[in-house]
PyMOL Python script that loads the backbone (N, CA, C, O; Angstrom):
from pymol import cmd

cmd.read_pdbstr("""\
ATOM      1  N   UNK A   1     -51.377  28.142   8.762  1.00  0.00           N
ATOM      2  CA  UNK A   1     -52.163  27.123   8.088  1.00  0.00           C
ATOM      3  C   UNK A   1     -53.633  27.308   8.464  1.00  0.00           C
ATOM      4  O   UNK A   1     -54.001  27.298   9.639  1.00  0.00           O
ATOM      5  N   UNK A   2     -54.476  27.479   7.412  1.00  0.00           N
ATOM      6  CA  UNK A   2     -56.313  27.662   7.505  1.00  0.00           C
ATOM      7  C   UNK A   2     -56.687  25.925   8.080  1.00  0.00           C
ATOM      8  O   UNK A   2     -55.990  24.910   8.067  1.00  0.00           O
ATOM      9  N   UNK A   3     -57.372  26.049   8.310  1.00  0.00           N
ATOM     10  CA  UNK A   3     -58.322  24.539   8.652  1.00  0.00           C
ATOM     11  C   UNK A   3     -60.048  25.233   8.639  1.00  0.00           C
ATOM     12  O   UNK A   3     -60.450  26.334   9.016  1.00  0.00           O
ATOM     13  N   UNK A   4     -60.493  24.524   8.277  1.00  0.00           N
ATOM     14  CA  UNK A   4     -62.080  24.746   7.830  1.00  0.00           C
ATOM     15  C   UNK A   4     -62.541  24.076   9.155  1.00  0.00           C
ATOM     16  O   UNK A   4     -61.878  23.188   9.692  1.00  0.00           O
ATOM     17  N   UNK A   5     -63.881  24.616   9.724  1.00  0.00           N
ATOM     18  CA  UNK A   5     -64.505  23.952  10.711  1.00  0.00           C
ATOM     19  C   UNK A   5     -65.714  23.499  10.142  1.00  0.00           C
ATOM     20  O   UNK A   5     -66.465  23.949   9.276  1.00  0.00           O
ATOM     21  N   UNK A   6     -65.703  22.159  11.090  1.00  0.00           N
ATOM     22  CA  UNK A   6     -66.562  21.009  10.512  1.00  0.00           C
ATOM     23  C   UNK A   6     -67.711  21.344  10.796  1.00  0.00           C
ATOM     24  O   UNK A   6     -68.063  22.159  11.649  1.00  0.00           O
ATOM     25  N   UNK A   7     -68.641  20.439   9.759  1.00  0.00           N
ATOM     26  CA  UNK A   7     -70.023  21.080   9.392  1.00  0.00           C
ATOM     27  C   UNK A   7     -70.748  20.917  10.537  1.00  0.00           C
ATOM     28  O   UNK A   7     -71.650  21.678  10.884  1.00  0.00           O
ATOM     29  N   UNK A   8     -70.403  19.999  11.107  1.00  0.00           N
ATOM     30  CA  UNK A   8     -71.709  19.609  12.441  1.00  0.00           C
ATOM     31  C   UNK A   8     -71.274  20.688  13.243  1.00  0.00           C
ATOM     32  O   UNK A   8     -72.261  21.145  13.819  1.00  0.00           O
ATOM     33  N   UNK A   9     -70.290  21.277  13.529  1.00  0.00           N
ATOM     34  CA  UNK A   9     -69.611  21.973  14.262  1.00  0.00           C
ATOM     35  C   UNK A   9     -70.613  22.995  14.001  1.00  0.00           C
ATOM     36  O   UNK A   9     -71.346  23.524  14.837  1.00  0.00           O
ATOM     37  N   UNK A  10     -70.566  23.213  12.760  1.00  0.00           N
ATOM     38  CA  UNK A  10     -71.247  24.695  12.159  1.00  0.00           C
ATOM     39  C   UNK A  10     -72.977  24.670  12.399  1.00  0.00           C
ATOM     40  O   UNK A  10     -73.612  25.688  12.676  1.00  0.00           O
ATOM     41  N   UNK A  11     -73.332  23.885  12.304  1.00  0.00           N
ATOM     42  CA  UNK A  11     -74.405  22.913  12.066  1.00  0.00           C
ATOM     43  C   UNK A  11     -75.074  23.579  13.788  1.00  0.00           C
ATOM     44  O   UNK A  11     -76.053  24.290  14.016  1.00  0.00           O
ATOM     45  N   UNK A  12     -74.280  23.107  14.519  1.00  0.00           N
ATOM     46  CA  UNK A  12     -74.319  23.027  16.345  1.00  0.00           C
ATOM     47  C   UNK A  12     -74.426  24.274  16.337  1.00  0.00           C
ATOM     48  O   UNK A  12     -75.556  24.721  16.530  1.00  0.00           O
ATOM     49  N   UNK A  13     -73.218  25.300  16.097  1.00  0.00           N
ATOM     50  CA  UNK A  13     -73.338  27.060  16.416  1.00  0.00           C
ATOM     51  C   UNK A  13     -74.663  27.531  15.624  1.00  0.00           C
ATOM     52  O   UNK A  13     -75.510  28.278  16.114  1.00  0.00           O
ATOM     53  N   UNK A  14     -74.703  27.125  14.663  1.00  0.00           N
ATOM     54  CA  UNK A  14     -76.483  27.624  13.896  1.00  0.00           C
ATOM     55  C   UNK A  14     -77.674  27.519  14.394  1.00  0.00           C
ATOM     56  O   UNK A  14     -78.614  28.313  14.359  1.00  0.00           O
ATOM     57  N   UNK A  15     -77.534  26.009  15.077  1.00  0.00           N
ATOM     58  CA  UNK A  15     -78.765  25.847  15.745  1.00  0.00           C
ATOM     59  C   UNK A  15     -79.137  26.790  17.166  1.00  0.00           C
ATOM     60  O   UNK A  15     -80.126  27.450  17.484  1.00  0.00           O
ATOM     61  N   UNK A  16     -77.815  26.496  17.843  1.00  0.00           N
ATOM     62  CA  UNK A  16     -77.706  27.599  19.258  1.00  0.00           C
ATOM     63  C   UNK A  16     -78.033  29.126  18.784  1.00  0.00           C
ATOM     64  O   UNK A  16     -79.050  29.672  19.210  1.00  0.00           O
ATOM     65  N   UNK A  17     -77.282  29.699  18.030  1.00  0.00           N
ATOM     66  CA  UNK A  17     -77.725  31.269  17.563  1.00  0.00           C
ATOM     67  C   UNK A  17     -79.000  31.263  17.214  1.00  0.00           C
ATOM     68  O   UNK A  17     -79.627  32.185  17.735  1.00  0.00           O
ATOM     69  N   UNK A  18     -79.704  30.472  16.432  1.00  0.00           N
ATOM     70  CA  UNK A  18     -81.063  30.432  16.002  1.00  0.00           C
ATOM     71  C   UNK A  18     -81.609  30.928  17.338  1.00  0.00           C
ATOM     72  O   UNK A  18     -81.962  32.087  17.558  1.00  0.00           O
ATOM     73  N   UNK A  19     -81.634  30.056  18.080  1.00  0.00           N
ATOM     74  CA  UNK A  19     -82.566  29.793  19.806  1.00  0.00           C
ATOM     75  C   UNK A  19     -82.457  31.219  20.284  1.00  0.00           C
ATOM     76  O   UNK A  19     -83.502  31.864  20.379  1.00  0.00           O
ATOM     77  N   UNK A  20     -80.876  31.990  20.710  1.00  0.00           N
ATOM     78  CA  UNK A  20     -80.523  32.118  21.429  1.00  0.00           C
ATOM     79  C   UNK A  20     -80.571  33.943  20.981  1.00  0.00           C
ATOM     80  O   UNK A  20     -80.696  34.860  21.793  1.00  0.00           O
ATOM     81  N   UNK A  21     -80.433  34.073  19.517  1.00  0.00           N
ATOM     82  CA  UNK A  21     -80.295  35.594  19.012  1.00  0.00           C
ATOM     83  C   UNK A  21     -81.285  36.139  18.048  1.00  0.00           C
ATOM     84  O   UNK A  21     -82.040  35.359  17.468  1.00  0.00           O
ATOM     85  N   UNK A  22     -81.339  37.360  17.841  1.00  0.00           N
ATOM     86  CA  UNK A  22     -82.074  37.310  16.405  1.00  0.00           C
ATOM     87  C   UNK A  22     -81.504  38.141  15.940  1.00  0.00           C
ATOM     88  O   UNK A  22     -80.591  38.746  16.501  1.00  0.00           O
ATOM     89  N   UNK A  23     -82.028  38.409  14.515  1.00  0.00           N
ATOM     90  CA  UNK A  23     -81.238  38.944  13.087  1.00  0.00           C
ATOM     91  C   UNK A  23     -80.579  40.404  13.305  1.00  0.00           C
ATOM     92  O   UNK A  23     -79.776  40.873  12.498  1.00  0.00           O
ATOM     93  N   UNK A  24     -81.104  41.254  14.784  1.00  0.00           N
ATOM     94  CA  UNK A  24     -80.589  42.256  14.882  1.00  0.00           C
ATOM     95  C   UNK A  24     -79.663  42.090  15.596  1.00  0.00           C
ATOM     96  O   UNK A  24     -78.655  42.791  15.497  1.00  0.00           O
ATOM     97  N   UNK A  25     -79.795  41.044  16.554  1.00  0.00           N
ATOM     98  CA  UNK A  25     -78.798  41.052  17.969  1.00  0.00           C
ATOM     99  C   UNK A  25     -77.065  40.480  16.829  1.00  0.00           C
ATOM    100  O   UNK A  25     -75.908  40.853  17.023  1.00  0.00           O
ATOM    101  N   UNK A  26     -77.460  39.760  16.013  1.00  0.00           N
ATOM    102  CA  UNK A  26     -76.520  39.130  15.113  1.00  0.00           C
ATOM    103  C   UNK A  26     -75.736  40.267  14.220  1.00  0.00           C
ATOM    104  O   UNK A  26     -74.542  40.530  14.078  1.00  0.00           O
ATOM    105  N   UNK A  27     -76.834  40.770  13.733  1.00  0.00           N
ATOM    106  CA  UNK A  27     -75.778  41.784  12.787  1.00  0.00           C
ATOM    107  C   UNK A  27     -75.237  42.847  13.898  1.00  0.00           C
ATOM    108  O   UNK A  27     -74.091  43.047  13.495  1.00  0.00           O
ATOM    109  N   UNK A  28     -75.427  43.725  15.188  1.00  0.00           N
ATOM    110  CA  UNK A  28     -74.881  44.139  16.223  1.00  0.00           C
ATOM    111  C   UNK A  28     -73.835  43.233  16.346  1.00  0.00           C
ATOM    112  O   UNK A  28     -72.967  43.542  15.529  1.00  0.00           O
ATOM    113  N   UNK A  29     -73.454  42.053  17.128  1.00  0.00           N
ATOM    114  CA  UNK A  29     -72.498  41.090  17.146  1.00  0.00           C
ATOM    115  C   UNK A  29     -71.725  40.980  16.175  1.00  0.00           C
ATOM    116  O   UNK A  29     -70.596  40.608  16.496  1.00  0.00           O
ATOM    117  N   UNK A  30     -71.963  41.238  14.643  1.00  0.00           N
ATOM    118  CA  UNK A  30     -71.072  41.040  13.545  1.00  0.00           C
ATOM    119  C   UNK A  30     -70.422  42.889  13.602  1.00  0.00           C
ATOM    120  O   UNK A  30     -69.275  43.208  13.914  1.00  0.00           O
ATOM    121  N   UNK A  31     -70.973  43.358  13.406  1.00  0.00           N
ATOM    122  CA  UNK A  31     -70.873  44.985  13.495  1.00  0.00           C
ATOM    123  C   UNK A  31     -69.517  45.302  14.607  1.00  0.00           C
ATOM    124  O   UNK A  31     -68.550  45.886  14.118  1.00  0.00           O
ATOM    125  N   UNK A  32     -69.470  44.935  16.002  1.00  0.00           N
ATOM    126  CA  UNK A  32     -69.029  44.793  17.014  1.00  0.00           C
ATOM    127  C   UNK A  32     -67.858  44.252  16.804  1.00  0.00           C
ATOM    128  O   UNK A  32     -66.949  44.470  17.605  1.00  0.00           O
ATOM    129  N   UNK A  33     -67.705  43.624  15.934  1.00  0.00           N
ATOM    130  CA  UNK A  33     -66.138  42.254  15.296  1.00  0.00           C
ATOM    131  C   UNK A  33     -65.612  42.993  14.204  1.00  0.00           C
ATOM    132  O   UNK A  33     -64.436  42.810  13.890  1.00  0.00           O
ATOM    133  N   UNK A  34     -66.377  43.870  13.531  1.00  0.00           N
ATOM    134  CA  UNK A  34     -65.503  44.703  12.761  1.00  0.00           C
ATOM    135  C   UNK A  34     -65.566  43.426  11.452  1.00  0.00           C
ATOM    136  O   UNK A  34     -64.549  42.970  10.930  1.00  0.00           O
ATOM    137  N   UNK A  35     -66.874  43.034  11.120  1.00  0.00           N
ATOM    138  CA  UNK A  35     -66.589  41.897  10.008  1.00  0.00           C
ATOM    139  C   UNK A  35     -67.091  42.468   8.945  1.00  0.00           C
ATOM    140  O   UNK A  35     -67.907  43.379   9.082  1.00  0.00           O
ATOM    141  N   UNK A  36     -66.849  42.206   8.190  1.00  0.00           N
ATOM    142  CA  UNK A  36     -66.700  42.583   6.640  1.00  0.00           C
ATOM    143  C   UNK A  36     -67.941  42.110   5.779  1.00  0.00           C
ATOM    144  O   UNK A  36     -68.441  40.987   5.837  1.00  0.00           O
ATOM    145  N   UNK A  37     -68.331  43.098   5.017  1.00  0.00           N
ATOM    146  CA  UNK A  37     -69.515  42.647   4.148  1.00  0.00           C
ATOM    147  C   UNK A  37     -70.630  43.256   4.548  1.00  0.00           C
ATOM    148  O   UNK A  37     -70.757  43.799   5.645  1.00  0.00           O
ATOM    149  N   UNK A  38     -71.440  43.195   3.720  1.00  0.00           N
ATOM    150  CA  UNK A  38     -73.331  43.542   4.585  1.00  0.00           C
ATOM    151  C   UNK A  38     -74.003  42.263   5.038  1.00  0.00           C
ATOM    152  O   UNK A  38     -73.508  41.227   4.594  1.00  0.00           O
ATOM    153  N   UNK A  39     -74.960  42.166   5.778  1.00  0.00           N
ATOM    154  CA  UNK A  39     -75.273  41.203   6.563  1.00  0.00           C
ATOM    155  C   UNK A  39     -76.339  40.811   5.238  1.00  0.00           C
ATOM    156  O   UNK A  39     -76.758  41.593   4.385  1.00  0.00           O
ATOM    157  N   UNK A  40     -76.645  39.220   5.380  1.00  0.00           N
ATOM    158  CA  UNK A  40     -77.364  39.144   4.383  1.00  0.00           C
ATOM    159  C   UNK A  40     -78.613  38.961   4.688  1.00  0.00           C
ATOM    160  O   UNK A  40     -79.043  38.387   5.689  1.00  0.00           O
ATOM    161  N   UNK A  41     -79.510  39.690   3.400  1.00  0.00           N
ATOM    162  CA  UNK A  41     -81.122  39.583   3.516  1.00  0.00           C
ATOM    163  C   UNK A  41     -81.825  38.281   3.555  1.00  0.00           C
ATOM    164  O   UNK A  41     -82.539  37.760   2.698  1.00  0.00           O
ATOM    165  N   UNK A  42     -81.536  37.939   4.522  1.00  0.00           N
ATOM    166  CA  UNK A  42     -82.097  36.505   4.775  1.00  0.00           C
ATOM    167  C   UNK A  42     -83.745  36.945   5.434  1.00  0.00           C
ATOM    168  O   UNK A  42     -84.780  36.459   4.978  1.00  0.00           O
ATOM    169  N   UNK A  43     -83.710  37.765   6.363  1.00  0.00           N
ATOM    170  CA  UNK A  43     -85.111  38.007   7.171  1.00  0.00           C
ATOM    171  C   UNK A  43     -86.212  38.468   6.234  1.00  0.00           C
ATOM    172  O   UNK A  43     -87.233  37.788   6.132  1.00  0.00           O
ATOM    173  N   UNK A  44     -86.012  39.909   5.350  1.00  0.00           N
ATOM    174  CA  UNK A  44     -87.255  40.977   4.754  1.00  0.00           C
ATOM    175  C   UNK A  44     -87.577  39.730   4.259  1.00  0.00           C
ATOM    176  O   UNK A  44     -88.564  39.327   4.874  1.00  0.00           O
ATOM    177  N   UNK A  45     -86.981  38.446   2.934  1.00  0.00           N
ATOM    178  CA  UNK A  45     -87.995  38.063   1.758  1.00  0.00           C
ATOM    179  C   UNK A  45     -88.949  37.483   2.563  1.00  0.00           C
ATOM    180  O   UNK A  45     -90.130  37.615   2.244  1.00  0.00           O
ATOM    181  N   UNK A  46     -88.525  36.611   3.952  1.00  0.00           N
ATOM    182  CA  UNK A  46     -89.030  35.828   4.705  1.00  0.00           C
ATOM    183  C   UNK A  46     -90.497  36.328   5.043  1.00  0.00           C
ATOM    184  O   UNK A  46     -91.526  35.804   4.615  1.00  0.00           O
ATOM    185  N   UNK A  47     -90.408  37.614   6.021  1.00  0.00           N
ATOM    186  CA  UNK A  47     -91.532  38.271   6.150  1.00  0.00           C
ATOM    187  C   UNK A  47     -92.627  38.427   5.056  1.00  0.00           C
ATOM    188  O   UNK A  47     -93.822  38.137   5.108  1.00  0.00           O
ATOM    189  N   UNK A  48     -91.842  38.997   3.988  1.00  0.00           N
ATOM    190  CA  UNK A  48     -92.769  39.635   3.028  1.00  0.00           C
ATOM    191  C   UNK A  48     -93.586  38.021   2.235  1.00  0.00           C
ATOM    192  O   UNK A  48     -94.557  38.059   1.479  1.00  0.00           O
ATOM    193  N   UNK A  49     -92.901  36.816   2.656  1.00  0.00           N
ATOM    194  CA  UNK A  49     -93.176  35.982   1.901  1.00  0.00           C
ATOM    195  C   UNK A  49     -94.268  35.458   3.430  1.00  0.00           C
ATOM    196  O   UNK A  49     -95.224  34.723   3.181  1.00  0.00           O
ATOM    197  N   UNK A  50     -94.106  35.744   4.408  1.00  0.00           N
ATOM    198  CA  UNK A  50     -95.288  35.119   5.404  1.00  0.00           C
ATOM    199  C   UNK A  50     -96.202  36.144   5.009  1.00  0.00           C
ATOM    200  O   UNK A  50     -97.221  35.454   5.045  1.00  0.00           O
ATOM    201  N   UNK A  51     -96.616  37.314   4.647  1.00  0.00           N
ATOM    202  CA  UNK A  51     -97.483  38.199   4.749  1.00  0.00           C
ATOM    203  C   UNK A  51     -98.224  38.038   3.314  1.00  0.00           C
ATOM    204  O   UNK A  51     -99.417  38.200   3.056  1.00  0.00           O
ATOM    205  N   UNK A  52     -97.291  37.718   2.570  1.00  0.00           N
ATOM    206  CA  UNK A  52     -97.771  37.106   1.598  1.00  0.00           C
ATOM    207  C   UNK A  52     -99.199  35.935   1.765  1.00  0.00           C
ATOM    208  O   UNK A  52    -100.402  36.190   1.824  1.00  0.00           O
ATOM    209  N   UNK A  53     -98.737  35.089   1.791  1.00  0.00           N
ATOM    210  CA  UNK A  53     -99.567  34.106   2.429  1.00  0.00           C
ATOM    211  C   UNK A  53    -100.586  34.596   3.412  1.00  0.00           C
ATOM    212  O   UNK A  53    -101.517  33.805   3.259  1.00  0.00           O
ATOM    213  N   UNK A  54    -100.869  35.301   4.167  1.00  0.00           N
ATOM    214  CA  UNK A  54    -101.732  35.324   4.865  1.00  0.00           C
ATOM    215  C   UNK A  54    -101.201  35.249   6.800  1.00  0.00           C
ATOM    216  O   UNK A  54    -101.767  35.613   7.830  1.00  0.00           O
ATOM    217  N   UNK A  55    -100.061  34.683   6.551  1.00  0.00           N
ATOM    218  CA  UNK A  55     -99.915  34.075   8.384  1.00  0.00           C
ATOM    219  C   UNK A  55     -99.393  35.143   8.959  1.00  0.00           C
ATOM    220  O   UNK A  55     -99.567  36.239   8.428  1.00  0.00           O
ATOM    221  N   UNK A  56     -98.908  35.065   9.745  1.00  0.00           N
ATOM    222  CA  UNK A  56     -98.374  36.383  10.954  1.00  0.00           C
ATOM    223  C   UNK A  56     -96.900  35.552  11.599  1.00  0.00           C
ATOM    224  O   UNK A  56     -97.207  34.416  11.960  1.00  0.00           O
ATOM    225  N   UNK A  57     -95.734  35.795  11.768  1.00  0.00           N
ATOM    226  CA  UNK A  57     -94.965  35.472  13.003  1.00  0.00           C
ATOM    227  C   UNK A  57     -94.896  35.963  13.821  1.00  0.00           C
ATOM    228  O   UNK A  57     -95.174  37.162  13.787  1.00  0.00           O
ATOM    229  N   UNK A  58     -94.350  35.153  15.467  1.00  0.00           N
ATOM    230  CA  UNK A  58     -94.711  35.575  16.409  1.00  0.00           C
ATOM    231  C   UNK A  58     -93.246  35.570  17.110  1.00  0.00           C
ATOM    232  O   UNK A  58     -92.437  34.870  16.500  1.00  0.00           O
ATOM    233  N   UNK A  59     -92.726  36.243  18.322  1.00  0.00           N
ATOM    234  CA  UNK A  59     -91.528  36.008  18.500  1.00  0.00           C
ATOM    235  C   UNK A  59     -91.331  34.629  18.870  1.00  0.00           C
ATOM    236  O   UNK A  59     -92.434  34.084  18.920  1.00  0.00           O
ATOM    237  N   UNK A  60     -90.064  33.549  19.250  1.00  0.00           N
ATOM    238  CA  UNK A  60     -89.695  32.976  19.122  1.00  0.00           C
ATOM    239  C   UNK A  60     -90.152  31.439  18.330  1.00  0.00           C
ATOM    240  O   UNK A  60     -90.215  30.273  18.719  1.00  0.00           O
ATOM    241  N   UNK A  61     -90.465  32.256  16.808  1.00  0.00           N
ATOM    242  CA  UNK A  61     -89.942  31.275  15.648  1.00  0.00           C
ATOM    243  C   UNK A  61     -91.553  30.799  15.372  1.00  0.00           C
ATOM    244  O   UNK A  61     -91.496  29.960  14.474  1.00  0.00           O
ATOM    245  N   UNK A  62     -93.002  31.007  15.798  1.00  0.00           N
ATOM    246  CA  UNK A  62     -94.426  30.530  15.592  1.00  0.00           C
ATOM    247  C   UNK A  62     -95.100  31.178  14.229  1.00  0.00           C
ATOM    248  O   UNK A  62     -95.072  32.380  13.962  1.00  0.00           O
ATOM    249  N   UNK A  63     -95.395  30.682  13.838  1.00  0.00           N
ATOM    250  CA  UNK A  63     -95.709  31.110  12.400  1.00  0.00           C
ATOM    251  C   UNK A  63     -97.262  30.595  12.307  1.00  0.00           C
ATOM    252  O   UNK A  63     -97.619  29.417  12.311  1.00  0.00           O
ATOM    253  N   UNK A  64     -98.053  31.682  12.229  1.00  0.00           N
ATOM    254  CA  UNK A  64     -99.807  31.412  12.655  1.00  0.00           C
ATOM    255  C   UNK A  64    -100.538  31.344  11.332  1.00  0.00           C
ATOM    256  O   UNK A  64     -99.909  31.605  10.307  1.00  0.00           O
ATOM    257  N   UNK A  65    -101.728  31.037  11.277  1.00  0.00           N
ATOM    258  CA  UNK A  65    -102.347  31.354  10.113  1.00  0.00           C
ATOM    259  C   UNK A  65    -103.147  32.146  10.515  1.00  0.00           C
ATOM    260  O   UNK A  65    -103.490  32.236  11.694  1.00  0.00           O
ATOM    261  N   UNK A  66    -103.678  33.031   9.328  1.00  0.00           N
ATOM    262  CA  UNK A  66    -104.972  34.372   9.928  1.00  0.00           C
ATOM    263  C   UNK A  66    -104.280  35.492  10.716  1.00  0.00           C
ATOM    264  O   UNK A  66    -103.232  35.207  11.295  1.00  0.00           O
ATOM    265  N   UNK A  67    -104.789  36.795  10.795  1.00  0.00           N
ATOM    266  CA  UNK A  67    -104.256  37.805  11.547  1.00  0.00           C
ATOM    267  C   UNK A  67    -104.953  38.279  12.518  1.00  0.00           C
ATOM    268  O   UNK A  67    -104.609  39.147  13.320  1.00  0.00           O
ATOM    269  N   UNK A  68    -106.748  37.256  12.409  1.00  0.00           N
ATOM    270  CA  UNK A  68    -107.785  37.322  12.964  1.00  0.00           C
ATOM    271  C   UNK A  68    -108.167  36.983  14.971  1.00  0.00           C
ATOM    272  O   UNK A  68    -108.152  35.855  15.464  1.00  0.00           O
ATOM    273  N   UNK A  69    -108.330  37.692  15.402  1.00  0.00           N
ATOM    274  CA  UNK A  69    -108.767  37.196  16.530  1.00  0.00           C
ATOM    275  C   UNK A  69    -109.290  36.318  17.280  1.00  0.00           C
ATOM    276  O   UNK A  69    -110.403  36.097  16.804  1.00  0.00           O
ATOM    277  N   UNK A  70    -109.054  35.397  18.599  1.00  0.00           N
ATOM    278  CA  UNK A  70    -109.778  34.165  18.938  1.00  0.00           C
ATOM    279  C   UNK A  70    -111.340  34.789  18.833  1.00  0.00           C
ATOM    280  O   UNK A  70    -111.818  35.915  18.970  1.00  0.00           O
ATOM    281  N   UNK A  71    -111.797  33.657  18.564  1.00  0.00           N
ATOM    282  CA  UNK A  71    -114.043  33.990  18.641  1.00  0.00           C
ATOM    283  C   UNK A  71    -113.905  33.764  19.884  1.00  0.00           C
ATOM    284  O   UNK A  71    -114.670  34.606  20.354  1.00  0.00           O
ATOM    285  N   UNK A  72    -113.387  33.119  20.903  1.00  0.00           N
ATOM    286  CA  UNK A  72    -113.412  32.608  22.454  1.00  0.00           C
ATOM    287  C   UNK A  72    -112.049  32.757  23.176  1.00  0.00           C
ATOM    288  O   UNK A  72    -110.928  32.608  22.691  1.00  0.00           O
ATOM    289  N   UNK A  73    -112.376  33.066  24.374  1.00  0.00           N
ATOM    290  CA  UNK A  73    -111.371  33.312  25.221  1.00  0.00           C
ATOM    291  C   UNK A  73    -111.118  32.014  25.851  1.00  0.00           C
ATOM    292  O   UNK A  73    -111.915  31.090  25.687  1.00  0.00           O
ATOM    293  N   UNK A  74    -109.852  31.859  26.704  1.00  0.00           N
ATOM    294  CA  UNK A  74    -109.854  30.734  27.057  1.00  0.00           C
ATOM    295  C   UNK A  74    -110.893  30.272  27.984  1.00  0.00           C
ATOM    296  O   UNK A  74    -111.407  29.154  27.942  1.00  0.00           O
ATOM    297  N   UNK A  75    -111.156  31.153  28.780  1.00  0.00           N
ATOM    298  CA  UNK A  75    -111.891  30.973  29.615  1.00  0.00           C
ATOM    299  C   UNK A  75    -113.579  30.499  29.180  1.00  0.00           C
ATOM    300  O   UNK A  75    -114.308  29.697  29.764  1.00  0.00           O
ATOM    301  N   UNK A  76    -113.758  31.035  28.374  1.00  0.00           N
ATOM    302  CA  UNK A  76    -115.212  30.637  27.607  1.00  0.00           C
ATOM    303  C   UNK A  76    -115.544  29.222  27.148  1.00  0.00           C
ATOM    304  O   UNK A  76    -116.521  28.477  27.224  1.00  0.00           O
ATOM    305  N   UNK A  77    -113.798  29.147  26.427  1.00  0.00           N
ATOM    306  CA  UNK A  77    -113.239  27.131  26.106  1.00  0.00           C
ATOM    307  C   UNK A  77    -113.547  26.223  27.210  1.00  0.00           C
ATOM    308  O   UNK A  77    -114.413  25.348  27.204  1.00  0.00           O
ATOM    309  N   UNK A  78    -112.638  26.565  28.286  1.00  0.00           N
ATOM    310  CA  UNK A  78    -112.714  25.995  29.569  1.00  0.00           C
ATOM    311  C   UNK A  78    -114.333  25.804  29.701  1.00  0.00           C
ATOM    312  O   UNK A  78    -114.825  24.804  29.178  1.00  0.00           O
ATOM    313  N   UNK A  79    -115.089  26.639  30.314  1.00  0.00           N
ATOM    314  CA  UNK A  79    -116.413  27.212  30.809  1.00  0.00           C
ATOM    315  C   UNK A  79    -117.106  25.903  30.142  1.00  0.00           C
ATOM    316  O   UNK A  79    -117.328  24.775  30.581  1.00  0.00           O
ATOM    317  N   UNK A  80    -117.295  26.383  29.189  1.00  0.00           N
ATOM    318  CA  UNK A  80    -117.842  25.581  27.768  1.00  0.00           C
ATOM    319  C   UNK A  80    -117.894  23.945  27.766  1.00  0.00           C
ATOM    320  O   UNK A  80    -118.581  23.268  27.001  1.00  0.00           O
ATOM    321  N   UNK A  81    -117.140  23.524  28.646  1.00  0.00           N
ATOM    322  CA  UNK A  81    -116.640  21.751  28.682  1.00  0.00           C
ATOM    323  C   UNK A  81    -117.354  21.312  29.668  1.00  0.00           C
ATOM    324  O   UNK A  81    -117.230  20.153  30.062  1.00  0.00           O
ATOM    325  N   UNK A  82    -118.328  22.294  30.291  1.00  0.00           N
ATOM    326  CA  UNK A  82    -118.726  21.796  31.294  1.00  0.00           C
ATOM    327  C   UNK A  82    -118.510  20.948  32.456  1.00  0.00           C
ATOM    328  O   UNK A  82    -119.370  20.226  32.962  1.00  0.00           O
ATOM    329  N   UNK A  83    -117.281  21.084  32.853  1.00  0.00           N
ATOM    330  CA  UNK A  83    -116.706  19.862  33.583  1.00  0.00           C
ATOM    331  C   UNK A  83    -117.081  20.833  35.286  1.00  0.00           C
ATOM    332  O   UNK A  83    -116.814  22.008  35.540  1.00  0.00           O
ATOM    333  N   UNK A  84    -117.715  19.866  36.115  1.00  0.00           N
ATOM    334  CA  UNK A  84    -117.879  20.119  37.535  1.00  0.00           C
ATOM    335  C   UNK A  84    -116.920  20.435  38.471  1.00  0.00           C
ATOM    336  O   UNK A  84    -117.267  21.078  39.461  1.00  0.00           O
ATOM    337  N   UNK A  85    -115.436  19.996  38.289  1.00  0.00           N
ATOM    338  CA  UNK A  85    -114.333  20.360  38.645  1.00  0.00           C
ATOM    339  C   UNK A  85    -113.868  21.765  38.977  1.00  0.00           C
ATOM    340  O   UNK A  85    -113.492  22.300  40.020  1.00  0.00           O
ATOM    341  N   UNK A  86    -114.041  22.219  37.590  1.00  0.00           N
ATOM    342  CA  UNK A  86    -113.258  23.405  37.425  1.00  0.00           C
ATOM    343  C   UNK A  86    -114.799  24.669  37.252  1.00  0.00           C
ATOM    344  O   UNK A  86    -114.671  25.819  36.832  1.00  0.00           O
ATOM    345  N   UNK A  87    -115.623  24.279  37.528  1.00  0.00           N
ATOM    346  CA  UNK A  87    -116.636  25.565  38.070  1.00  0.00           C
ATOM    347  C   UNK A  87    -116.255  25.314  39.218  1.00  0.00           C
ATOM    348  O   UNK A  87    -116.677  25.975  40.166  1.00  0.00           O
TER     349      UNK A  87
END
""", "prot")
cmd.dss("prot")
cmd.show_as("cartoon", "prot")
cmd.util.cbc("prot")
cmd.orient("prot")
């Protein structure tokens, strides 16, 4: 007898793999199980659709705008506030 697993259930393992793997470590892991099918193109449109736009991603999940460099270092930020403390 099949039984379907419940959505929150599914819901819970999605969110953890999100955190925890990425799209290569996943299809390796599916590859490894001997599972059936091609893995699906969920990642390329993604990319091609941030590059599109202009932004950059960064590893774990930051999605920037510009590909451009800070004008200031942190240290210049800091510096800059003039606070007596931290000279």
């Amino acid at each position: 007898m099949s039984k379907s697993i419940p959505a929150p259930l599914v819901a819970l393992v999605a969110d953890l793999c999100a955190e925890q793997e990425t799209h290569a470590s996943l299809d390796s892991l599916f590859m490894y199980a001997d599972a059936t099918g091609d893995p699906p193109m969920g990642s390329k449109p993604i990319k091609e659709c941030i590059v599109k736009y202009g932004l950059r991603y960064l590893v774990g999940g930051h999605i920037l705008a510009g590909g451009m460099a800070p004008s200031k270092t942190l240290r210049e930020l800091i510096l800059g506030r003039d606070i007596p403390a931290i000279q």
